[in-house]
PAZAPA-4460 file (N, C-alpha, C; in steps of 0.05 Angstrom, whole numbers, plus 32768, in hexadecimal, padded with zeros to 4 digits):
% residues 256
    n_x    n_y    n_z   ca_x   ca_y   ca_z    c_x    c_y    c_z   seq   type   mol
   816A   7F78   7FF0   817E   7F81   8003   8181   7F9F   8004     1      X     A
   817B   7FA9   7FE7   8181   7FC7   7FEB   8170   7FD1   7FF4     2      X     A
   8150   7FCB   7FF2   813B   7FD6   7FF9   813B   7FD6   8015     3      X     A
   8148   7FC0   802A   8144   7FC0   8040   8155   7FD0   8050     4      X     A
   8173   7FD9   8043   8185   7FEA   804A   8176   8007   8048     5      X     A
   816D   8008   8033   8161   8026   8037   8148   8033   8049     6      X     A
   813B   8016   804F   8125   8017   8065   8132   801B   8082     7      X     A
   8143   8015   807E   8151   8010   80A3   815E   802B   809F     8      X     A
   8171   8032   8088   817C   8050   8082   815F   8060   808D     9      X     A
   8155   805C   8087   8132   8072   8084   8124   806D   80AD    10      X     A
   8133   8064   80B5   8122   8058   80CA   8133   805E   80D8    11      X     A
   8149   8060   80DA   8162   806E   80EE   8160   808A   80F2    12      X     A
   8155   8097   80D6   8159   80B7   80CB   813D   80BE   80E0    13      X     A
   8126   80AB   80DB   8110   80AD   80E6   8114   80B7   810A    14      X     A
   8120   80A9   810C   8120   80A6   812D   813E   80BF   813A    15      X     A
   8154   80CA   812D   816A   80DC   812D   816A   80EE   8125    16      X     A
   8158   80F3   8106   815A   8115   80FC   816B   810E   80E3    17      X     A
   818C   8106   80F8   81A0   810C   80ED   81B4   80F3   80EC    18      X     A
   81CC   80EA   80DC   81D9   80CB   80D9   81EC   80CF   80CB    19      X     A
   81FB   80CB   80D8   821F   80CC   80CE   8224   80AE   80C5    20      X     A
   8236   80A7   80A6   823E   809C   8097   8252   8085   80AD    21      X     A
   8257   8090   80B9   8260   8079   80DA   8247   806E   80E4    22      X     A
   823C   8079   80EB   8227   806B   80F8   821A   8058   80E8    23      X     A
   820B   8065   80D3   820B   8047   80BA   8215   8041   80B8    24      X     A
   8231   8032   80B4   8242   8024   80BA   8242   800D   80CC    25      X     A
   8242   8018   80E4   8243   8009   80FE   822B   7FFA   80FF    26      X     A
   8214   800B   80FA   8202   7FFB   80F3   81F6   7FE4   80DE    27      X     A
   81F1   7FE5   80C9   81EA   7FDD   80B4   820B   7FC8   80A7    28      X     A
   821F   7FCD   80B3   8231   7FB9   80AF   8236   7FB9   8091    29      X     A
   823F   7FCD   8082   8244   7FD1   8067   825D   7FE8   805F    30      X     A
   8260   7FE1   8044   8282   7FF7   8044   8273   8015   8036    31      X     A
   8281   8027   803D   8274   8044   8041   8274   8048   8022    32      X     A
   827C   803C   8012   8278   8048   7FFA   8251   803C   7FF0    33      X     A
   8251   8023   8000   822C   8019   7FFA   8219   8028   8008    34      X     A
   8227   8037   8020   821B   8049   802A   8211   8062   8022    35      X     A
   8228   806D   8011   8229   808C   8002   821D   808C   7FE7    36      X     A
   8217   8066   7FDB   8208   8068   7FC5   81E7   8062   7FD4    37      X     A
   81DD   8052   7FDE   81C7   805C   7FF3   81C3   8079   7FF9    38      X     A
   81D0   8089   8006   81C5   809D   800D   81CA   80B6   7FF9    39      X     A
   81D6   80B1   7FE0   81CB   80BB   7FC6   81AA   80BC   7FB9    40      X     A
   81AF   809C   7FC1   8195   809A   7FB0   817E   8098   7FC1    41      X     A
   8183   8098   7FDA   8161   80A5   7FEC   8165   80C0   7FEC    42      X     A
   817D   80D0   7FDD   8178   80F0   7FDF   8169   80F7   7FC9    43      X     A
   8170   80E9   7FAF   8163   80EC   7F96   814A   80E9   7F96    44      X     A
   8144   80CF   7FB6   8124   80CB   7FAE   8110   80E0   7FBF    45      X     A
   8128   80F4   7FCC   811E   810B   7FDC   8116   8101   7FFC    46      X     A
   811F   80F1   7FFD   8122   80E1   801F   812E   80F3   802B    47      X     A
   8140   80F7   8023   815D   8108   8041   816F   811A   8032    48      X     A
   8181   8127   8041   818B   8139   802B   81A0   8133   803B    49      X     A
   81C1   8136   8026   81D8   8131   8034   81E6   8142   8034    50      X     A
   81EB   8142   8054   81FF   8154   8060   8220   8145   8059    51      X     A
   822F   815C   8065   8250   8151   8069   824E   8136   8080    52      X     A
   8262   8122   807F   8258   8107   808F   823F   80F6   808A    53      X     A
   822A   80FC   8080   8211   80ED   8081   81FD   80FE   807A    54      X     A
   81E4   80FE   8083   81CE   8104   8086   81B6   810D   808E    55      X     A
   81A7   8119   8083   818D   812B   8096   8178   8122   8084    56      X     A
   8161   8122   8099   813F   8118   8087   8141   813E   8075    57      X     A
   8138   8131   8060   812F   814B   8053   810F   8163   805C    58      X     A
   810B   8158   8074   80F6   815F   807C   8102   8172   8099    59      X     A
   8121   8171   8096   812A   818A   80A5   812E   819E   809A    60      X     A
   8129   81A4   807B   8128   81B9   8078   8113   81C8   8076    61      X     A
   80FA   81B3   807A   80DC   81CB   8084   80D8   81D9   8066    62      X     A
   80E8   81D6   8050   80DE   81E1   8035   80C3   81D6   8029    63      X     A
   80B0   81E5   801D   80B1   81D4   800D   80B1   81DA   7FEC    64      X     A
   80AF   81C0   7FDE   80B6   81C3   7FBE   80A6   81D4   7FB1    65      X     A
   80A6   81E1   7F94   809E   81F1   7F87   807E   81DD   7F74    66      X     A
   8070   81ED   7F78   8057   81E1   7F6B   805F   81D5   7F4B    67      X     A
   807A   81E8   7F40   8074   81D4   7F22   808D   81BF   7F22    68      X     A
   809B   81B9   7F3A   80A6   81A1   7F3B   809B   818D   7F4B    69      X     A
   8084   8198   7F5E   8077   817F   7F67   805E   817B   7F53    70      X     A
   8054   8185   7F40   803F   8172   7F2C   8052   8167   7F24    71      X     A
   8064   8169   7F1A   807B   8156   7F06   808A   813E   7F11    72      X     A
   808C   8143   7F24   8098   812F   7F38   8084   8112   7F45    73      X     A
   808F   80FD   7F39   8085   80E3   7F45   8069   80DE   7F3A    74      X     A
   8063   80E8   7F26   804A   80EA   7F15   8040   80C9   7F1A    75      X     A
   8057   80B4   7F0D   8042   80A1   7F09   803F   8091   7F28    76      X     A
   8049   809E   7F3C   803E   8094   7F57   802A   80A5   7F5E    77      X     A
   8023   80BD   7F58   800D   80C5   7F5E   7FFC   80BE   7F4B    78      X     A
   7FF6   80B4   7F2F   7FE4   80AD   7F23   7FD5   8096   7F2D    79      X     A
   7FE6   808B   7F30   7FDC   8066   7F42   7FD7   806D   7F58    80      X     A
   7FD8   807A   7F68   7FCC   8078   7F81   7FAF   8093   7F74    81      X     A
   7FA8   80A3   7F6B   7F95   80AD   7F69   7F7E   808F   7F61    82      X     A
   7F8F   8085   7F47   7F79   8069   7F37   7F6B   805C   7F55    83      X     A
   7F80   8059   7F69   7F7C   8047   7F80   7F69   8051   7F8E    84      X     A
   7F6D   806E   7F8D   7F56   807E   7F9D   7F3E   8086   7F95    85      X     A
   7F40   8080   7F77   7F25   808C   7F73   7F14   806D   7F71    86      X     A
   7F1F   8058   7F7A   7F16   8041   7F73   7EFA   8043   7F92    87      X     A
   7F01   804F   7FA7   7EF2   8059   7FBF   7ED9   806C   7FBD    88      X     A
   7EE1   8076   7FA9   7ECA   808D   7FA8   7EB3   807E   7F96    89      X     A
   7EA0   8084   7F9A   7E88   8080   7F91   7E75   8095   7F79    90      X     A
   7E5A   808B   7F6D   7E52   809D   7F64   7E45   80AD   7F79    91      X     A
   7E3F   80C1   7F72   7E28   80D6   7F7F   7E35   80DC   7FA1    92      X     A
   7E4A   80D5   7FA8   7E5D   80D9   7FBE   7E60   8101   7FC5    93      X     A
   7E5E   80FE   7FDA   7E6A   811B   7FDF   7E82   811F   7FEE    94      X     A
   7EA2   8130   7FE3   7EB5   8124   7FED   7EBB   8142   7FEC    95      X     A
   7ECF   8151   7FF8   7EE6   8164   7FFE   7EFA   815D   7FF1    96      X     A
   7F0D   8167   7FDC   7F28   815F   7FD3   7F34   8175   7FDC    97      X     A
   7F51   816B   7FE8   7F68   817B   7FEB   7F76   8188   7FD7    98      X     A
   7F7A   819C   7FD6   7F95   81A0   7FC9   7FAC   818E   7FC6    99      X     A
   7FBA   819B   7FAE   7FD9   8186   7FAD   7FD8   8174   7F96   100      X     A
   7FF4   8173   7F92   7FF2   816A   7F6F   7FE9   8143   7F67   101      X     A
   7FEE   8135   7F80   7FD2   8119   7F8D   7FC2   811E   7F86   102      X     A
   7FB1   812E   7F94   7F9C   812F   7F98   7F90   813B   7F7C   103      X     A
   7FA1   8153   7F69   7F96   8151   7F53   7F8A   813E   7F41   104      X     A
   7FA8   8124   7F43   7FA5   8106   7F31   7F8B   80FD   7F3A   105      X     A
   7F7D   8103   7F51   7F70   80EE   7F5D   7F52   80FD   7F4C   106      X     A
   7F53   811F   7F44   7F3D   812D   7F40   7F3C   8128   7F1E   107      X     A
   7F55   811D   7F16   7F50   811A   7EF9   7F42   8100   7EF2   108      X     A
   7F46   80EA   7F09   7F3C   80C9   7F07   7F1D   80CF   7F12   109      X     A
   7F0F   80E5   7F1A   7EF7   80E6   7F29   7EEA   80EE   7F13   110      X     A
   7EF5   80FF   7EF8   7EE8   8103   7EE2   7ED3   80E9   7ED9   111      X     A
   7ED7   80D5   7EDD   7EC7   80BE   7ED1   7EB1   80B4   7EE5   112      X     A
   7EAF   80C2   7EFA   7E99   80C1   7F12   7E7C   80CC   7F0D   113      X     A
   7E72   80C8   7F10   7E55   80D0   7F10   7E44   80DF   7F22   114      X     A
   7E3E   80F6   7F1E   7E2C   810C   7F38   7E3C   8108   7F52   115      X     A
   7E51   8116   7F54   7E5F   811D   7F66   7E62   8134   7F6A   116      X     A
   7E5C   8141   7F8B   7E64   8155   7F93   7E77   8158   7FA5   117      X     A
   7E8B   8163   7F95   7EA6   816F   7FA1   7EA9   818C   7FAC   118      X     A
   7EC0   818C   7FC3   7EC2   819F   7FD5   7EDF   81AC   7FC8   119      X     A
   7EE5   81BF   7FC5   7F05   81BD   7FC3   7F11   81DD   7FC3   120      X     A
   7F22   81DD   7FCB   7F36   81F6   7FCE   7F58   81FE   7FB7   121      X     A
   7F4A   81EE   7FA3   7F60   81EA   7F90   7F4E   81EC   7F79   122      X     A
   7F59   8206   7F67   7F4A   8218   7F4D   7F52   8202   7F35   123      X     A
   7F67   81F8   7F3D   7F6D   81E2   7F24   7F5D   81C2   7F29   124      X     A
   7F57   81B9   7F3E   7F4F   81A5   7F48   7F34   81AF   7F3C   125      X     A
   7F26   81C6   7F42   7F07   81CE   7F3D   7F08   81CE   7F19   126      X     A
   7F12   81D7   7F12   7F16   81E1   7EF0   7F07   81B5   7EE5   127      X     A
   7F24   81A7   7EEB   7F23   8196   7EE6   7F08   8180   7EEA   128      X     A
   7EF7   818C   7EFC   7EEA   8174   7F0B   7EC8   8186   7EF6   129      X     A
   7EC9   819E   7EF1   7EB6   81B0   7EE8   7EB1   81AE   7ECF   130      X     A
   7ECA   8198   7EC6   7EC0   8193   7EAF   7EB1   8176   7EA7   131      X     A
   7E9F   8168   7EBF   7E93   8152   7EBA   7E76   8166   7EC3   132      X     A
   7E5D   8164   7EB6   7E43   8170   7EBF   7E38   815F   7ECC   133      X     A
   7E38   814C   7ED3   7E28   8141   7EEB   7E36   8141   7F03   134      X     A
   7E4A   8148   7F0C   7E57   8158   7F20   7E54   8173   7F2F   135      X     A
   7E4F   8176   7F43   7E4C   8191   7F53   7E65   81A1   7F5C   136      X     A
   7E70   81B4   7F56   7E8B   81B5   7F6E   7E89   81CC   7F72   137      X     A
   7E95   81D5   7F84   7E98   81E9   7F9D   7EB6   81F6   7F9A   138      X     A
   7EBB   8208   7F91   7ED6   8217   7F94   7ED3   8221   7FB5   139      X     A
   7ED8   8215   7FCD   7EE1   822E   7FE5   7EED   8241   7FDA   140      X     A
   7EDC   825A   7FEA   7EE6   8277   7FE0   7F04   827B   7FFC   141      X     A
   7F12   828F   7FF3   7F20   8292   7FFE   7F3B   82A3   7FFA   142      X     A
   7F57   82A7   8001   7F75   82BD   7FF9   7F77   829F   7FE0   143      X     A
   7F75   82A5   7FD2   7F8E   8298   7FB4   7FAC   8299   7FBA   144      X     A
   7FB7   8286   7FBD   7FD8   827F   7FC0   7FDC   827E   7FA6   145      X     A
   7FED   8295   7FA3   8007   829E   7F87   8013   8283   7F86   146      X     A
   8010   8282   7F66   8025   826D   7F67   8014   824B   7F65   147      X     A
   8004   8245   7F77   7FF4   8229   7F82   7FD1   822B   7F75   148      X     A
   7FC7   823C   7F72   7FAD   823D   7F6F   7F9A   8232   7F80   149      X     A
   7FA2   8237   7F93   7F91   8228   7FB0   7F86   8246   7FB9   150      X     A
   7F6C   823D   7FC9   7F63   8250   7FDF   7F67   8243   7FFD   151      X     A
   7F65   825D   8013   7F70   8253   802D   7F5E   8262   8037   152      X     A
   7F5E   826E   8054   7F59   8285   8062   7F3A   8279   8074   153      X     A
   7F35   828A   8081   7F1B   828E   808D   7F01   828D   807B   154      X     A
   7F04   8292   8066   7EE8   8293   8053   7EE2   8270   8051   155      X     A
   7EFA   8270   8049   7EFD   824E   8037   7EF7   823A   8055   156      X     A
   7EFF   8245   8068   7EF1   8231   8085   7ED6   8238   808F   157      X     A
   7ECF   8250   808D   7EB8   8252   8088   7EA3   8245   8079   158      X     A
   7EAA   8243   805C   7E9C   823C   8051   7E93   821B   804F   159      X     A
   7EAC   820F   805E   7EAC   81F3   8060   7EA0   81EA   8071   160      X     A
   7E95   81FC   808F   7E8E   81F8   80A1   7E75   81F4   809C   161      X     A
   7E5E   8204   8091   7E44   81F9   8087   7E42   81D7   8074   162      X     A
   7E4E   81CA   806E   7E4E   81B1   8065   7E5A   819D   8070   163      X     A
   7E48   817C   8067   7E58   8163   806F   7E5B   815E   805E   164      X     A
   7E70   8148   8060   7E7F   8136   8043   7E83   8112   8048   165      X     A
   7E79   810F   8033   7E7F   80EA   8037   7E9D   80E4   803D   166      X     A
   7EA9   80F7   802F   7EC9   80EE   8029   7EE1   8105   8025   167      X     A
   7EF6   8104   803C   7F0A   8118   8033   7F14   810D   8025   168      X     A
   7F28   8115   8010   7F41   8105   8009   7F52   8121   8002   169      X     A
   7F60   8121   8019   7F7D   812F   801F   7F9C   8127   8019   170      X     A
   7FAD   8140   800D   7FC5   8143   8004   7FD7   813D   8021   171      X     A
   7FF2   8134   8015   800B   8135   802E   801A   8150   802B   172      X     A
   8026   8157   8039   803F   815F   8039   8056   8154   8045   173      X     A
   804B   8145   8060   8068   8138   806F   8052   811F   8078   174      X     A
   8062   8107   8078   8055   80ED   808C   8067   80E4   80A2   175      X     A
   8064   80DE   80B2   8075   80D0   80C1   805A   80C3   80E2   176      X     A
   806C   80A3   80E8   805C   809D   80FC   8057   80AC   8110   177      X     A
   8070   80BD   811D   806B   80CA   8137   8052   80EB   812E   178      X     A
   805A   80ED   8117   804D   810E   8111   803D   8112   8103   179      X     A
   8030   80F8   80FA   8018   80F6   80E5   8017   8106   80D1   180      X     A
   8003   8116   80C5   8005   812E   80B0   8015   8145   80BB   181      X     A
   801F   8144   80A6   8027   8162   80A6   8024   816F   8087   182      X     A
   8029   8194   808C   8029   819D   8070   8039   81B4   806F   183      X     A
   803D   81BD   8060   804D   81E0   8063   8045   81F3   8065   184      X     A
   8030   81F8   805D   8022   8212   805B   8001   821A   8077   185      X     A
   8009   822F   8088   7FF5   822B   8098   7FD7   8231   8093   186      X     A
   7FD2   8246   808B   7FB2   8242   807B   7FA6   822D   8076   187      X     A
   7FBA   821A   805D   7FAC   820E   8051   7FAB   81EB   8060   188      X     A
   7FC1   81E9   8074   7FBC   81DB   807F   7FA4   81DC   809C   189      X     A
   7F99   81EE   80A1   7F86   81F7   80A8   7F68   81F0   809B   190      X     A
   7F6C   81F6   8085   7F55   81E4   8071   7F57   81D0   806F   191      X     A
   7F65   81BE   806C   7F67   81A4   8076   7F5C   8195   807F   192      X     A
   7F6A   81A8   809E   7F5C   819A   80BC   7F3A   819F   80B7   193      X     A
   7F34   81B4   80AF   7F15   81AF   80A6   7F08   81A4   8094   194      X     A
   7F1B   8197   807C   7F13   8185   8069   7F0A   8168   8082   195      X     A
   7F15   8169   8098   7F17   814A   80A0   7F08   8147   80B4   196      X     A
   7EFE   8167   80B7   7EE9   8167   80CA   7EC9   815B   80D0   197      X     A
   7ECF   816E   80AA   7EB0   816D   80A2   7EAF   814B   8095   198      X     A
   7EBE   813A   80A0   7EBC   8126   8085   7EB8   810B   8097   199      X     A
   7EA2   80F3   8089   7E9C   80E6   8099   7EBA   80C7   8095   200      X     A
   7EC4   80CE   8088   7EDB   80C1   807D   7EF4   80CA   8077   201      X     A
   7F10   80C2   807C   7F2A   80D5   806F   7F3B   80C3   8063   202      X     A
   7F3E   80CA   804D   7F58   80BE   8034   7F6B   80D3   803A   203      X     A
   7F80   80C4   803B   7F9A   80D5   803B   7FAF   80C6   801F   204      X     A
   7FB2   80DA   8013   7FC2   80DA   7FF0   7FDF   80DF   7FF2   205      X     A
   7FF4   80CD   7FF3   8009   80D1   7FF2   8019   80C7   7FE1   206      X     A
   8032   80CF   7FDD   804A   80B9   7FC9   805B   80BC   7FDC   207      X     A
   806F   80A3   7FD1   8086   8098   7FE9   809F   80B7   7FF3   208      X     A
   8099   80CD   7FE0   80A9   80E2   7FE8   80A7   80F1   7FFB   209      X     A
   808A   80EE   8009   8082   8100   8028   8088   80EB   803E   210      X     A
   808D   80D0   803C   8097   80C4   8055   80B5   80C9   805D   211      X     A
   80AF   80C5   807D   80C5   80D3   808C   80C6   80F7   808D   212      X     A
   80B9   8102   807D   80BA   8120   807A   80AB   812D   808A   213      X     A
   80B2   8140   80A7   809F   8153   80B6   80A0   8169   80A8   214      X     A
   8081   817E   809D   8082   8194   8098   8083   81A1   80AD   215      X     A
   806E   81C1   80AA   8076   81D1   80BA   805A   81D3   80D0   216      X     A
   8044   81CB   80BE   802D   81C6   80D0   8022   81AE   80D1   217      X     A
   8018   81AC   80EB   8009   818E   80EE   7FEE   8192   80EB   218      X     A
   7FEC   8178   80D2   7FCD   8170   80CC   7FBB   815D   80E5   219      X     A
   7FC7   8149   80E1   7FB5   8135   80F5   7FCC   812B   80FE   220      X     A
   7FC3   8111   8110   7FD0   80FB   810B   7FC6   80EB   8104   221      X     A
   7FCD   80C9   8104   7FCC   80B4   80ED   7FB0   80AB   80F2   222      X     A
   7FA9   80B4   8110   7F95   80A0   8111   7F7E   80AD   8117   223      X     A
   7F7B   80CD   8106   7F6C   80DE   80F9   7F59   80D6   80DE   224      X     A
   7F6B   80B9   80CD   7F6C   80B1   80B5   7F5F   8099   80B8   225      X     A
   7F4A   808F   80A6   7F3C   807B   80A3   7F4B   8066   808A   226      X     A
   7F5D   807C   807C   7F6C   806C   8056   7F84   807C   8057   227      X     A
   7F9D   8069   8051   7FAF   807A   8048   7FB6   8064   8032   228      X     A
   7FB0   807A   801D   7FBE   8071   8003   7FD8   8078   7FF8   229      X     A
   7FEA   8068   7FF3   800A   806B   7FEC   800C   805A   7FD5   230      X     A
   8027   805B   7FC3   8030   804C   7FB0   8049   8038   7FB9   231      X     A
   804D   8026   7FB3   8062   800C   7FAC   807E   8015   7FBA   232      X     A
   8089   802E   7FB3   80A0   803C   7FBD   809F   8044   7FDB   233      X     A
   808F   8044   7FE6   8089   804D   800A   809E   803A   800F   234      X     A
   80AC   8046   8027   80BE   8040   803D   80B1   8023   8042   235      X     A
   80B6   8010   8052   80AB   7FFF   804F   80AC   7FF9   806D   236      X     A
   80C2   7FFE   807E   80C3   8006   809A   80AC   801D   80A8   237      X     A
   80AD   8033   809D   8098   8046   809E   8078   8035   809C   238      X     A
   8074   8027   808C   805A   8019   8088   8055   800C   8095   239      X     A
   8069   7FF6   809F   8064   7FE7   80B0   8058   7FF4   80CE   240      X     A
   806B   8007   80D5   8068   8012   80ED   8043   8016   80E9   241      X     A
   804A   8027   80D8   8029   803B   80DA   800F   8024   80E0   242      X     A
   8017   800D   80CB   8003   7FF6   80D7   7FFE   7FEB   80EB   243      X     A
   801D   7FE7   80FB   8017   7FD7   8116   8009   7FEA   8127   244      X     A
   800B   800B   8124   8004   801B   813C   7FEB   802F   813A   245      X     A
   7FDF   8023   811E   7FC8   802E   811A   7FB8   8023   8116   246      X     A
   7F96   8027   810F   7F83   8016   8107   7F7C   8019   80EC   247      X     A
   7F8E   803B   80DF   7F7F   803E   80C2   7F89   8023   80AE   248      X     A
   7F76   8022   8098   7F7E   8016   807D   7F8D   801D   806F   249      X     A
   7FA9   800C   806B   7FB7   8023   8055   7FB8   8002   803B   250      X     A
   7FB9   801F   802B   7FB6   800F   8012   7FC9   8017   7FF9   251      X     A
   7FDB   8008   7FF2   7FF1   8008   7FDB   7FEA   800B   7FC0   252      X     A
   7FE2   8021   7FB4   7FE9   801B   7F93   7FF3   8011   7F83   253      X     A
   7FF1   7FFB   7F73   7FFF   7FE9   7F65   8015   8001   7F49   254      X     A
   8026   7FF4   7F3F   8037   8003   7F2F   8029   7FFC   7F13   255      X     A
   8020   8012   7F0A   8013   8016   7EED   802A   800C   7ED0   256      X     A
***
C-alpha cells in the first residue's frame, strides 16, 4: 500500500512540477500526517524536495550532487545493476563507457572480461579497466573537469568520431517519460550524444534516484535506447509508462 502511495505521489509530481499537502489529500484519500510521512521519505530517497504546503520534483532545482556523495550514494543499487550489465557484454566486444559513478560499478564488473576494447572519457573508469592486459582502452583526450576526472570538449568528439562501437553503455543524470535523458553538465553531455552515435547498441545505467528528475541538458530520448538497466527501487509508475510507450528493453536488477 505504501509503495503504491508513493508511485501515484511520484506520478502527480510527474505531471505538476509542484503538489500541495491538500491536493494529496483530496486525492489519495488519507490524513495529512501519512502524507508528510510519505513525502519525508521520497525526499530522503531524493525524489522531491519539500517546500512550505507540499512539494517540488527535486529536479527543479537543475543542481547537481557533488562527485564524492554520488560514488557513496546508493552503492548497492548501482552494484547490481552494473553485475546486470556486465552480464550483456561479451568477450572481445568493443564498447564506449560513460562517465558517472554506474557506470564506474559497471567498469569494475568488466575487469573479469576478456580482450575488450573500451572507449571512455573518465581517468578513473580508464585507470580501473588498464589494469586487466588483455584489454585495450582509449582515454578521449580532452578539458579535465576539476573535481570529476572526466574529459569533454571538441578533442574528445573528435576523437570519437573516427571509431565504431558494438556497445554504449551510458550514465543518467535525469529520467523521465516525457524528457528522456537528461544530464547537467553541457560538454560532457555532448560526448554522450556521441557515445550513442558511434554505437551499434545503447545501455542506459541508472538507479531509482534519477527517475522523475529533468537535468539541464538533453541526452536522447527513450527510444534512442535499445536497454535500460535499473534496480528494484524504480518508481514503478514511471516503468510502467516507459514500457507501454516504448520499444526499448528494460531490465531490473535483482537486490544483492
Amino acid at each position: 500500500m505504501k509503495q503504491i502511495r508513493h508511485d501515484l505521489i511520484l506520478k502527480i509530481l510527474e505531471e505538476k512540477r509542484k503538489v500541495t499537502i491538500e491536493e494529496l489529500q483530496d486525492t489519495l484519500k488519507i490524513s495529512i500526517e501519512t502524507i508528510r510521512r510519505d513525502l519525508n521519505h521520497l525526499e530522503k530517497a531524493g525524489f522531491l524536495k519539500r517546500v512550505y504546503g507540499g512539494a517540488i520534483f527535486a529536479s527543479a532545482l537543475g543542481i547537481e550532487p557533488e562527485y564524492a556523495k554520488r560514488v557513496t550514494s546508493n552503492i548497492a543499487e548501482k552494484k547490481a545493476i552494473a553485475i546486470k550489465t556486465a552480464q550483456l557484454i561479451n568477450d572481445g566486444d568493443t564498447i564506449a563507457l560513460d562517465l558517472g559513478t554506474t557506470t564506474l560499478e559497471v567498469a569494475k564488473q568488466l575487469t573479469t572480461k576478456n580482450n575488450l576494447i573500451v572507449f571512455t572519457n573518465s581517468l578513473i573508469i580508464a585507470q580501473v579497466l588498464a589494469t586487466v592486459p588483455a584489454h585495450k582502452v582509449f582515454l578521449c583526450g580532452g578539458v579535465v573537469r576539476n573535481g570529476e576526472n572526466t574529459t569533454s570538449g571538441s578533442m574528445c568528439l573528435q576523437g570519437l568520431e573516427r571509431f565504431r562501437v558494438d556497445k554504449a553503455i551510458i550514465g543518467v543524470g535525469g529520467i523521465t517519460v516525457k524528457h528522456g535523458i537528461t544530464d547537467f553538465h553541457e560538454e560532457e553531455a555532448e560526448v554522450r550524444r556521441k557515445m550513442i552515435e558511434i554505437a551499434s547498441s545503447v545501455i542506459a545505467v541508472t538507479d531509482y534516484s534519477k527517475f522523475g528528475v529533468i537535468a539541464f541538458c538533453s541526452i536522447c530520448p527513450l527510444d534512442s535506447l535499445d536497454i535500460l538497466i535499473t534496480d528494484w527501487k524504480a518508481p514503478r509508475s514511471i516503468m510502467s509508462a516507459i514500457r507501454e510507450k516504448y520499444p526499448l528493453q528494460v531490465l531490473t536488477a535483482e537486490k544483492l
